[in-house]
NUGUVEX-544283 format. One line per field, with one value per residue (C-alpha): residue in three letters; x, y, z. Coordinates in nm, 4 decimals. Example, Ala and Ser with C-alpha at 12.3 -4.5 7.8 and 13.67 -1.06 7.14 Angstrom:
# NUGUVEX-544283
rest <- [ala/ser]
x <- [1.2300/1.3670]
y <- [-0.4500/-0.1060]
z <- [0.7800/0.7140]
This chain:
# NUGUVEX-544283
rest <- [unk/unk/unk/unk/unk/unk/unk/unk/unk/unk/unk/unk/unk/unk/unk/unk/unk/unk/unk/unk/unk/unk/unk/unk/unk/unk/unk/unk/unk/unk/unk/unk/unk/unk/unk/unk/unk/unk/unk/unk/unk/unk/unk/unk/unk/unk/unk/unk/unk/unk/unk/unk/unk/unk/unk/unk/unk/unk/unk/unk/unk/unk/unk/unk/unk/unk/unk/unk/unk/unk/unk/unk/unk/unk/unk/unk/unk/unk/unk/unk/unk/unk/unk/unk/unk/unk/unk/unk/unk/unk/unk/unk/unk/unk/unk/unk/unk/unk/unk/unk/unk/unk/unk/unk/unk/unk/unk/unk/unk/unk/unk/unk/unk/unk/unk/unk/unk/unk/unk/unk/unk/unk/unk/unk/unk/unk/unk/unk/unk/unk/unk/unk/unk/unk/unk/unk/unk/unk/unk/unk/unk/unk/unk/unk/unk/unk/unk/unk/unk/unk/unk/unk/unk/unk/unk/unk/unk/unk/unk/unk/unk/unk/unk/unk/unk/unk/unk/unk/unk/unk/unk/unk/unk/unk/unk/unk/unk/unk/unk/unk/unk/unk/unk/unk/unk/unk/unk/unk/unk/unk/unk/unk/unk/unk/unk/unk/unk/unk/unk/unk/unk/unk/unk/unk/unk/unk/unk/unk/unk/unk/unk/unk/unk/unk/unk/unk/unk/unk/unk/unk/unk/unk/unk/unk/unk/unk/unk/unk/unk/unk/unk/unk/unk/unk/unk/unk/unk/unk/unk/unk/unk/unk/unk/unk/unk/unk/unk/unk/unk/unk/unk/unk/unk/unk/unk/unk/unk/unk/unk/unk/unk/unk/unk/unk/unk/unk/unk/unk/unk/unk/unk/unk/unk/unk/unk/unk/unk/unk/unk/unk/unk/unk/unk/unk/unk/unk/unk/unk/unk/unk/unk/unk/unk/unk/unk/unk/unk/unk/unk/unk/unk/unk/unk/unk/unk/unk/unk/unk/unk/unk/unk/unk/unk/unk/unk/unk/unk/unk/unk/unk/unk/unk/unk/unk/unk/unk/unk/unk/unk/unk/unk/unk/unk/unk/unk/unk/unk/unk/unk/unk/unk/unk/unk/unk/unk/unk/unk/unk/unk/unk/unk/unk/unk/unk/unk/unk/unk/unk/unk/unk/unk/unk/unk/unk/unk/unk/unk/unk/unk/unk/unk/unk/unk/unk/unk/unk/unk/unk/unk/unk/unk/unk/unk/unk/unk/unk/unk/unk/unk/unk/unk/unk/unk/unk/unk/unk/unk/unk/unk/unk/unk/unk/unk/unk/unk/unk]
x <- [20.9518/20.9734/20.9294/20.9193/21.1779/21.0310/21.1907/21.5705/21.8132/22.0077/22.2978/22.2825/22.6012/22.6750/22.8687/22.5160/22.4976/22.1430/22.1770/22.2234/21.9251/21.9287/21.7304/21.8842/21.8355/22.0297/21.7769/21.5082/21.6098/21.6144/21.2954/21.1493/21.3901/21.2538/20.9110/20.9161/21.2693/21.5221/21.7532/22.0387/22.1655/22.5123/22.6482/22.9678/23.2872/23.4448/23.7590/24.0928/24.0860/23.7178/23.7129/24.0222/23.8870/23.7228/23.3563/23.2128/22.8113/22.5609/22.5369/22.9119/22.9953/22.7042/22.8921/23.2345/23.0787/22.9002/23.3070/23.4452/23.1678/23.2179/22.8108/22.4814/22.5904/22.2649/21.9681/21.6404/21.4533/21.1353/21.0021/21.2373/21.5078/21.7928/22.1452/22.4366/22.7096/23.0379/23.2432/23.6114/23.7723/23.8964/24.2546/24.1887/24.4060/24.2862/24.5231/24.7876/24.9706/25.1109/24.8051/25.0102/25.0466/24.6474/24.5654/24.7295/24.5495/24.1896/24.2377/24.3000/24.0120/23.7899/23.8507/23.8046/23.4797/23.3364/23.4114/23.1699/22.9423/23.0041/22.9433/22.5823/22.4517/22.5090/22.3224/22.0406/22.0523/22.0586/22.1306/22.2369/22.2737/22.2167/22.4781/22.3728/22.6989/22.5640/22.8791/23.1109/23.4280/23.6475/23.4748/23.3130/23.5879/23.6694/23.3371/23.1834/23.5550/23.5053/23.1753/23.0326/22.7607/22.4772/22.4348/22.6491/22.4776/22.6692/22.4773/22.6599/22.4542/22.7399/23.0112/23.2928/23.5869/23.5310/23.5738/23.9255/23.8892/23.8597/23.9672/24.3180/24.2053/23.8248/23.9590/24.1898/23.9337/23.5652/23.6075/23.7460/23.4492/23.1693/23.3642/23.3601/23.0261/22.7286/22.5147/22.5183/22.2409/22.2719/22.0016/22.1088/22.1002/22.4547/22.6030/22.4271/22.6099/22.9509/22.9171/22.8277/23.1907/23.2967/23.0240/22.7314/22.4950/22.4472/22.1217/21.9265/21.7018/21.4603/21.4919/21.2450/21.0633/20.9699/20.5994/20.4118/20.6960/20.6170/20.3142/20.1529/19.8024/20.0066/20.2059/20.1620/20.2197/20.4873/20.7962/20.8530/21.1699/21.0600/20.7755/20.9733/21.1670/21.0448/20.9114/20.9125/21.1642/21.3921/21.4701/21.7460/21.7143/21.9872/22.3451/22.5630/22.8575/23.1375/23.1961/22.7914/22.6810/22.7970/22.8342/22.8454/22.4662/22.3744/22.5275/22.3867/22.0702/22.0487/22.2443/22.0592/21.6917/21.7523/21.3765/21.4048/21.4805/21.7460/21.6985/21.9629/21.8188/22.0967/22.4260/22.7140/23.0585/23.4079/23.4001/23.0357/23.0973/23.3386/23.1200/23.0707/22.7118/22.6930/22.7499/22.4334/22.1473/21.8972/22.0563/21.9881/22.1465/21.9089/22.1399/22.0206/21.6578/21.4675/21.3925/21.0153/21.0074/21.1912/20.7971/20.6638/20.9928/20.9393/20.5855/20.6803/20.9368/20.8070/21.0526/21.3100/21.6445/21.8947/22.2324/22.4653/22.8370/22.7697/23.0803/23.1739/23.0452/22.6937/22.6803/22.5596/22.4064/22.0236/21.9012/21.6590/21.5608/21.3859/21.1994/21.1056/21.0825/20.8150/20.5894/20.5253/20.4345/20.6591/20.8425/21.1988/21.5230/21.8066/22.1554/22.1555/22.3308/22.2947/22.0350/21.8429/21.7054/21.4870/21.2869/21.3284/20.9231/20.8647/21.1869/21.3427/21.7319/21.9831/22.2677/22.4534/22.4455/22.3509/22.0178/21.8896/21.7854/21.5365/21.4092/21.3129/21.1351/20.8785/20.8343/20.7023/20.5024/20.4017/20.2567/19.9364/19.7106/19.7429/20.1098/20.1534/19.9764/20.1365/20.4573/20.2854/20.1662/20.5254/20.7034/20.4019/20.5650/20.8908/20.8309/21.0020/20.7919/20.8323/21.1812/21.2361/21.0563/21.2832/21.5605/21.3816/21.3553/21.7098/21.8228/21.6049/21.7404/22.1191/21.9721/21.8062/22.0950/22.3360/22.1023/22.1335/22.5295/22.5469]
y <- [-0.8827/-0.7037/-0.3618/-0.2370/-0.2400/-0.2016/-0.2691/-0.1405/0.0619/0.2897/0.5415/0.7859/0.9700/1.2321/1.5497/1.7617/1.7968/1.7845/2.1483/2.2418/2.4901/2.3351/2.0660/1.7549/1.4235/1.2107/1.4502/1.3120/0.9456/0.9393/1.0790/0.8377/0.5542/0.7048/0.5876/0.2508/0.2663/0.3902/0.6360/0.7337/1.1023/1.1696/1.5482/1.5645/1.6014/1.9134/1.9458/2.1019/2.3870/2.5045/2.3886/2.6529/2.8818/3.2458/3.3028/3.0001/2.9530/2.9172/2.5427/2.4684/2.7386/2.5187/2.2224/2.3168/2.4531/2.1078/2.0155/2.2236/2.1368/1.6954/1.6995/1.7509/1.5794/1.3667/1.5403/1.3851/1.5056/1.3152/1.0325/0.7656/0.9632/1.1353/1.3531/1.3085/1.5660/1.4153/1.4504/1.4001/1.6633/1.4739/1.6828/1.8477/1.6217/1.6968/1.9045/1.6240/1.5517/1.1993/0.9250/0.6891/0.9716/1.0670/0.7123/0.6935/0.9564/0.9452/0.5838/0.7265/1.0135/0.6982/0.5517/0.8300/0.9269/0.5638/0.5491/0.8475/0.6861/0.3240/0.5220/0.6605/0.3506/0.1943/0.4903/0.4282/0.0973/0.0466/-0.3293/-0.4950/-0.1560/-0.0380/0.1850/0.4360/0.6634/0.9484/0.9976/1.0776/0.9498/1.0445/0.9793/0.6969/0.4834/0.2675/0.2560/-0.1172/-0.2329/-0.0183/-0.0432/-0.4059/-0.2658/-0.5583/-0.3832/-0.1466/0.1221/0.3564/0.6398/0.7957/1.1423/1.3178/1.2527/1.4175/1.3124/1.5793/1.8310/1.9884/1.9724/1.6256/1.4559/1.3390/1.1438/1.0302/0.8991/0.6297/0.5640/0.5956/0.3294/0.1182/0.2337/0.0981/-0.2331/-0.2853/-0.2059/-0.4652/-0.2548/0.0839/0.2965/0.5815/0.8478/0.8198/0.5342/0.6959/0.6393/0.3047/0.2077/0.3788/0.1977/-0.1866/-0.1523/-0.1933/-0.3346/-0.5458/-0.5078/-0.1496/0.0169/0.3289/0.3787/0.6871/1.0176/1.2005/1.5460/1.7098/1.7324/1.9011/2.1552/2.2245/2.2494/2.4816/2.5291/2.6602/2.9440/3.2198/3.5054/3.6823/3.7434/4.1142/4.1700/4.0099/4.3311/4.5955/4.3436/4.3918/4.0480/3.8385/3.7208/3.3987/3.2282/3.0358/2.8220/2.6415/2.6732/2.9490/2.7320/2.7768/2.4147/2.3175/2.6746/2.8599/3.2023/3.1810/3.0690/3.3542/3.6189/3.5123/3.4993/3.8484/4.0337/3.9052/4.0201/4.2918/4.3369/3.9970/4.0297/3.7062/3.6305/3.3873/3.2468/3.1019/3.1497/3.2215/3.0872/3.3467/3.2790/3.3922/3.6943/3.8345/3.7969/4.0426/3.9272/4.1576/4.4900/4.3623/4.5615/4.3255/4.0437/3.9911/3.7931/3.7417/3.5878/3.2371/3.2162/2.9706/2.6277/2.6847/3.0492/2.8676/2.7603/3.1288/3.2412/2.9560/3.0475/3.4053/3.3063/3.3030/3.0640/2.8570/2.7762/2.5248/2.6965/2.4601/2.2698/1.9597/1.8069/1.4923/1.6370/1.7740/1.4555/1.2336/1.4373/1.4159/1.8145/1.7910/2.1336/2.0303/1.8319/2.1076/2.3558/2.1010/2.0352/2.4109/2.3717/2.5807/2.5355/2.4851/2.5171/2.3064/2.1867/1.8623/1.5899/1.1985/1.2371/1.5240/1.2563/1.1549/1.5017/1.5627/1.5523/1.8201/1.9902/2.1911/2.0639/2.2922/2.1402/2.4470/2.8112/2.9992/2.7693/2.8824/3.2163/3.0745/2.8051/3.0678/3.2638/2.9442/2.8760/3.2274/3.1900/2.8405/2.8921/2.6959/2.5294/2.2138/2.2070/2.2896/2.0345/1.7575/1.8621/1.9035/1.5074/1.4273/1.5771/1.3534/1.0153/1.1173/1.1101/0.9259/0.6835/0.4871/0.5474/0.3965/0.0982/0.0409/0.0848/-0.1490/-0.4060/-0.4187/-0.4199/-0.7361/-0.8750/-0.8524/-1.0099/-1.2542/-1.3672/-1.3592/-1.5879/-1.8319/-1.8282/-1.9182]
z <- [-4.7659/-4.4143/-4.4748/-4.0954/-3.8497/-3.4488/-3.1058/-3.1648/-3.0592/-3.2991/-3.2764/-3.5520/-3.6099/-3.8803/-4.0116/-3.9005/-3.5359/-3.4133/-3.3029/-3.6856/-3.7748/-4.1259/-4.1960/-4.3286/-4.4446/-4.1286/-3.8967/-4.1203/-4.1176/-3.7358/-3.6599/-3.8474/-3.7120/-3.3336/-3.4467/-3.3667/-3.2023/-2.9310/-3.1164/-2.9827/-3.2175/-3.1868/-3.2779/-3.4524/-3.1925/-3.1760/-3.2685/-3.0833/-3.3375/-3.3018/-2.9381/-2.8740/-3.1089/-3.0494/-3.2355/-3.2383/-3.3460/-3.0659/-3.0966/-3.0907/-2.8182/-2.6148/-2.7020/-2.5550/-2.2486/-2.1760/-2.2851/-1.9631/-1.7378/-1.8279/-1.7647/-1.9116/-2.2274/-2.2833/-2.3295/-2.4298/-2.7705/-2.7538/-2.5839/-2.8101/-2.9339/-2.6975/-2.8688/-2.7176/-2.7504/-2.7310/-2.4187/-2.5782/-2.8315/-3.1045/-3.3218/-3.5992/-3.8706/-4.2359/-4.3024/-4.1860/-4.5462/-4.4382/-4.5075/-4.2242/-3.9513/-4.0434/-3.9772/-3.6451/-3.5192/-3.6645/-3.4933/-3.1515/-3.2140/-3.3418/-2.9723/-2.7669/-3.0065/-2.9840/-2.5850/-2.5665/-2.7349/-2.5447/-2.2007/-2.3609/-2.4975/-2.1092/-1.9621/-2.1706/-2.1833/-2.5545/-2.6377/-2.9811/-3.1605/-3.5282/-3.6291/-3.8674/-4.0465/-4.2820/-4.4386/-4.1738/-4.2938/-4.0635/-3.7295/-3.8309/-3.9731/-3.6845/-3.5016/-3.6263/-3.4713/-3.1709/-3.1298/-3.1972/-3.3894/-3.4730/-3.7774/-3.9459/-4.2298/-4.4507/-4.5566/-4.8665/-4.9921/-5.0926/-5.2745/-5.0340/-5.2274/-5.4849/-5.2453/-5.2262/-4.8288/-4.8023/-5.1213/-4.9555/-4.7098/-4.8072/-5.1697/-4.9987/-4.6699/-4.8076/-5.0263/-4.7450/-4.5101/-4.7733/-4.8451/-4.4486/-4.3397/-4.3633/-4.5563/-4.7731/-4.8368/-5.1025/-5.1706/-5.5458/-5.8041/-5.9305/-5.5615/-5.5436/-5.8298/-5.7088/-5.3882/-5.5673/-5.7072/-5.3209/-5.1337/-5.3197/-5.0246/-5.1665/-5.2711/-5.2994/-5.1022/-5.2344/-5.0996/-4.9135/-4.8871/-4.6062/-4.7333/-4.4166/-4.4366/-4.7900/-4.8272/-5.0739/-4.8458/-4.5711/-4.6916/-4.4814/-4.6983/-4.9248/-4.6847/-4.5820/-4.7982/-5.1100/-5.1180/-5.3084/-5.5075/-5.8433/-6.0607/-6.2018/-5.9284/-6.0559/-5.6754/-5.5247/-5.1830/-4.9730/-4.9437/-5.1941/-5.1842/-5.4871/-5.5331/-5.6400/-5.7628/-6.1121/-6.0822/-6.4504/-6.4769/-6.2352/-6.4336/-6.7384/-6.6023/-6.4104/-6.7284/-7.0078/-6.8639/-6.6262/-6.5731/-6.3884/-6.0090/-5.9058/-5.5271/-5.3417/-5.0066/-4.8087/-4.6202/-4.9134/-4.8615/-4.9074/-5.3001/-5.3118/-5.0502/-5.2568/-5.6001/-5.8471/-5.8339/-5.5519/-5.7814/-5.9806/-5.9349/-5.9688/-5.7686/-5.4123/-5.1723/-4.8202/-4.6516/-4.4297/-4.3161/-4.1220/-4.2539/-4.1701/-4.3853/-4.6925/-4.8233/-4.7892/-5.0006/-5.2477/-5.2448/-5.3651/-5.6111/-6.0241/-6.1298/-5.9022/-6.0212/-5.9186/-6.0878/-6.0413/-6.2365/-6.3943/-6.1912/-5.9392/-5.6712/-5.8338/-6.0911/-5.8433/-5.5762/-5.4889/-5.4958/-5.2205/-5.2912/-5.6234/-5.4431/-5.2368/-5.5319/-5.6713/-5.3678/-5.3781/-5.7346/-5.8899/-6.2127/-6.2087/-6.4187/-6.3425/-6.4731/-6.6316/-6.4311/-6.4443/-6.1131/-6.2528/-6.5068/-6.2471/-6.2803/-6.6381/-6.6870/-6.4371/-6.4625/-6.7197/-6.7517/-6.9263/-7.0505/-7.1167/-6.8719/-7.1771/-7.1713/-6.8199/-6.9721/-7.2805/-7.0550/-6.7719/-7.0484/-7.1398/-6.7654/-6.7281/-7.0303/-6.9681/-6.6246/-6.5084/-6.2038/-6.4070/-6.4825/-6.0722/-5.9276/-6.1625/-5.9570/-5.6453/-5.7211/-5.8634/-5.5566/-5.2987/-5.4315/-5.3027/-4.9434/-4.6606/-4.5774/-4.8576/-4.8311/-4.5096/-4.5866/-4.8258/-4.6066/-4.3373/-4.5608/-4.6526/-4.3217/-4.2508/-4.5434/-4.4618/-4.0388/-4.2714/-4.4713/-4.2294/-4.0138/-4.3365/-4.3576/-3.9598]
């Protein structure tokens, strides 16, 4: 089986713009496509409402000024691999109750999204594309019509329609989206086997780890404001968002051992602003921090914790960040959901919030150079490499087949 793919020309396009400072797995995906391939990365299009809004993020406010100005929208990231940011602002519609007035219009945002993208694949002479989708939905529904695509790969990592933002429209058009697109690639087996109900040229495809990022042999020291926090410090990295995290879990955790210091690395969303957690005196939230400090904090942290429901948008979901937890070694308590079973060796599950507490006790108890590097090794076999070959050789399977049909 043909494991490589060299010589073509993909457009990438996903809900992370390139400009995102988070690091993410469509980011990861094209680099490696841009190894032995012309990538094309397209940032999400703006919107009427945020393009027309006042306090926008660095990244989007240098979006709709490249917007006004109608130049400078292709800029080159390495010697294969250019981003595009899209020229046309596409209406904001989610909130649009009627599924046939939605439909109309993501249509006409679909065309003026995929012309943008038409007029950047002539300028760099991209032929025959690949169209890679991670999960956009919305923007991505009419592309393979639009665009001609030799190829066209659905990327599901998430399962959106649990989300009370875009259940409405995602539960009637995702499901459409994977039964029309050549190939689907999930970074879960549950997905994978969500997906085969709609499309049977589904698979999973692995997941991988950023492993130079984290690295154990290259932490660079404890981080300035973890110095007076007291220990053993129980650690959280990535997003504090309501719908994934329990507040419940946290609570328990910082109440019943206040000698324990809780620290929460990421941006929170309103629910999580607006926490109790906050009156805790031996919680801390540190707000966002760079992807390349997240190792040092990891580094520092006793025990790391992944806090989250047991729901449809968490039962499913690939938690990069144990993967990340691992490479640094660390032990790890997690809630028990169908994917976690893929790290119950080297992870302690709790099925219940009122577990995270006891099982946080035997990590600290339990701690040991052996027990580390087994989930330093553990965390090594999930890396992208081998995840991408098994991507590659799915797409040459579905060239290959289609070949035999002709």
């Amino acid at each position: 089986m043909d494991n490589s793919l060299r010589g073509r020309d993909i457009v990438v396009i996903g809900l992370q713009p390139w400009y995102y400072p988070i690091g993410s797995n469509c980011k990861n995906i094209a680099t490696h496509f841009a190894y032995d391939n012309r990538v094309l990365y397209v940032n999400l299009p703006i919107n009427r409402k945020t393009y027309l809004s006042r306090g926008k993020n660095e990244g989007v406010a240098a979006h709709s000024e490249i917007i006004r100005k109608k130049k400078d929208e292709l800029k080159q990231i390495n010697g294969s691999m250019w981003e595009l940011y899209p020229l046309s602002v596409v209406e904001s519609i989610n909130r649009i109750p009627s599924n046939k007035v939605f439909s109309a219009i993501n249509y006409f945002n679909n065309k003026r999204f995929a012309k943008d993208i038409a007029n950047a694949v002539a300028k760099l002479g991209f032929k025959d594309i690949i169209l890679f989708n991670d999960n956009d939905i919305y923007n991505g529904y009419h592309l393979k019509e639009f665009l001609r695509p030799s190829l066209y790969i659905y990327y599901m990592r998430d399962f959106l329609q649990g989300y009370d933002y875009w259940k409405k429209h995602t539960s009637i058009m995702e499901p459409k989206l994977i039964a029309k697109s050549d190939l689907v690639a999930t970074n879960s087996t549950y997905y994978a086997e969500y997906c085969q109900n709609y499309n049977p040229n589904s698979l999973f495809m692995g997941q991988g780890c950023n492993l130079e990022l984290f690295n154990p042999d290259l932490v660079k020291g404890v981080p300035q404001d973890l110095n007076d926090i007291k220990r053993p410090i129980i650690g959280y990295v990535g997003a504090i968002d309501s719908a994934r995290l329990d507040e419940k879990i946290i609570e328990t955790i910082a109440t019943s051992h206040p000698e324990w210091s809780v620290v929460l690395v990421g941006p929170e969303d309103e629910h999580f602003q607006a926490s109790s957690l906050h009156k805790l005196a031996n919680v801390h939230f540190l707000g966002r921090r760079a992807m390349t400090q997240l190792p040092d904090y990891i580094a520092a942290f006793d025990v790391c914790i992944n806090p989250q429901f047991d729901n449809n948008i968490t039962i499913g979901n690939y938690p990069l960040k144990i993967d990340e937890y691992l490479a640094m070694g660390k032990p790890v308590v997690a809630t028990r959901t169908a994917t976690m079973k893929l790290f119950e060796d080297h992870v302690s599950l709790a099925t219940d919030p009122k577990e995270y507490p006891a099982l946080i006790e035997s990590c600290l108890a339990d701690a040991s150079p052996e027990k580390n590097q087994s989930r330093i090794d553990f965390a090594r076999t999930h890396d992208w490499g081998n995840a991408m070959k098994t991507l590659y050789a799915a797409i040459n399977e579905t060239y290959k087949k289609r070949a035999a049909r002709k």
